[in-house]
C-alpha positions as CSV (number, residue, x, y, z in Angstrom):
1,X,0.0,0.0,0.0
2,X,2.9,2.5,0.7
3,X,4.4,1.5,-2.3
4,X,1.3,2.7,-4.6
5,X,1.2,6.2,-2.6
6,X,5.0,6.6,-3.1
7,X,4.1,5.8,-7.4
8,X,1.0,8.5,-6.8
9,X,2.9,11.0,-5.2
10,X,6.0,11.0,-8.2
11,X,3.1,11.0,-10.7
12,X,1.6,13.9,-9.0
13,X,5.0,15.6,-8.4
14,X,5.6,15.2,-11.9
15,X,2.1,16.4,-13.4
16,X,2.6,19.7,-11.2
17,X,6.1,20.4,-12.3
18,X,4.7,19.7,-16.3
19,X,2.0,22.0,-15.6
20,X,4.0,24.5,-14.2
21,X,6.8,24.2,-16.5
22,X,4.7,23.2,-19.6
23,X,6.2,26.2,-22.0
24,X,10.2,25.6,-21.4
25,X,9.3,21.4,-21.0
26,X,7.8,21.4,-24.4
27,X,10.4,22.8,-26.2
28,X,12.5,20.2,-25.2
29,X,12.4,18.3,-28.7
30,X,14.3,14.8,-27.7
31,X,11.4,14.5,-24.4
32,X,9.7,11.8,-26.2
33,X,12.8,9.9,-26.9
34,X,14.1,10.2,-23.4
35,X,10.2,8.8,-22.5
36,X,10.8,6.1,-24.3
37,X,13.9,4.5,-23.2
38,X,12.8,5.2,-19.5
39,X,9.9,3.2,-20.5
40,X,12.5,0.5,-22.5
41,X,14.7,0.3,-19.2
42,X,12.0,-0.1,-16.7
43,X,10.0,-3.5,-18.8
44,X,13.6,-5.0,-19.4
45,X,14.1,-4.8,-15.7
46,X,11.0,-6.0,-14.9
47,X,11.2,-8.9,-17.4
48,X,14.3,-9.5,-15.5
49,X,13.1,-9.8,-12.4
50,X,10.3,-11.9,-13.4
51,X,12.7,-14.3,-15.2
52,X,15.0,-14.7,-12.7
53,X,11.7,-15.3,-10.0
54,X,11.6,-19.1,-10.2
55,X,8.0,-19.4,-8.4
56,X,6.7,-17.0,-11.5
57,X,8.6,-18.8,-14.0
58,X,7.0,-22.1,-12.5
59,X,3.7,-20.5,-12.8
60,X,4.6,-19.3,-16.3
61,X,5.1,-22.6,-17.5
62,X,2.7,-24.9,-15.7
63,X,-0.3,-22.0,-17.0
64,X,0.9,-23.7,-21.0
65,X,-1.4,-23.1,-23.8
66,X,-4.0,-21.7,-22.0
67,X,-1.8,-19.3,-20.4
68,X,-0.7,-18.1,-23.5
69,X,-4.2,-17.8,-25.1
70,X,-5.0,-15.7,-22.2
71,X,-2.3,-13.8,-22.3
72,X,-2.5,-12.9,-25.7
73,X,-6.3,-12.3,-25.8
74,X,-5.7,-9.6,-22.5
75,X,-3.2,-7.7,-24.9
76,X,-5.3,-7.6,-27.9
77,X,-8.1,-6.2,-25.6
78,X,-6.4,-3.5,-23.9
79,X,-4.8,-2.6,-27.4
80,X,-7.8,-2.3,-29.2
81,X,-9.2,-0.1,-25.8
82,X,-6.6,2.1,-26.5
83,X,-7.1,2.1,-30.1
84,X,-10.5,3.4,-29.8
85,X,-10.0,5.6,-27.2
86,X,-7.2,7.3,-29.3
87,X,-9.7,7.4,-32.0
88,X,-12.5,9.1,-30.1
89,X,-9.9,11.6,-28.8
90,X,-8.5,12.2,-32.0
91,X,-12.0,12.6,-33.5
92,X,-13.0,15.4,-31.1
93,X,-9.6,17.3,-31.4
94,X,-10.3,17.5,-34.7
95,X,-13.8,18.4,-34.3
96,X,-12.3,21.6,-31.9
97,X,-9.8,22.6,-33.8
98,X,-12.5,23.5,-36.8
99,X,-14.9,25.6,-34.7
């Protein structure tokens, strides 16, 4: 439980500082870049930690084909949830921007 408040209050910390900040941050053309590889680094160390958990490998490979199945089926969901949610967002910017 601490552990999520400590996550909240970065996120926060970080949301006041962009919204304070949000003129000089944006002109910062590489931010996106840097975003990225922050987000690179952080699944390659969790990957790591869960491979080198034995208990989660265990689990991993006792769940077999239906594992996988569901595993695969979770991500096409919350792509496609994203997906349309860009779309509907998209689809109103655009319907701003005209008026």
């Amino acid at each position: 439980m601490k552990i999520m408040l400590i996550y909240f209050l970065i996120m926060g910390a970080g949301s006041v500082i962009g919204y304070n900040f949000a003129g000089s941050i944006g002109k910062i053309k590489c931010l996106s870049t840097i975003q990225n590889m922050c987000i690179y680094i952080i699944l390659f160390f969790l990957g790591l930690q869960l491979g080198s958990d034995e208990t989660i490998r265990d689990a991993i490979t006792g769940m077999g084909l239906k594992g996988i199945v569901s595993s695969v089926i979770a991500m096409a969901g919350s792509f496609i949830f994203v997906l349309v949610l860009r779309l509907i967002a998209e689809k109103r910017v655009r319907k701003e921007s005209k008026c």
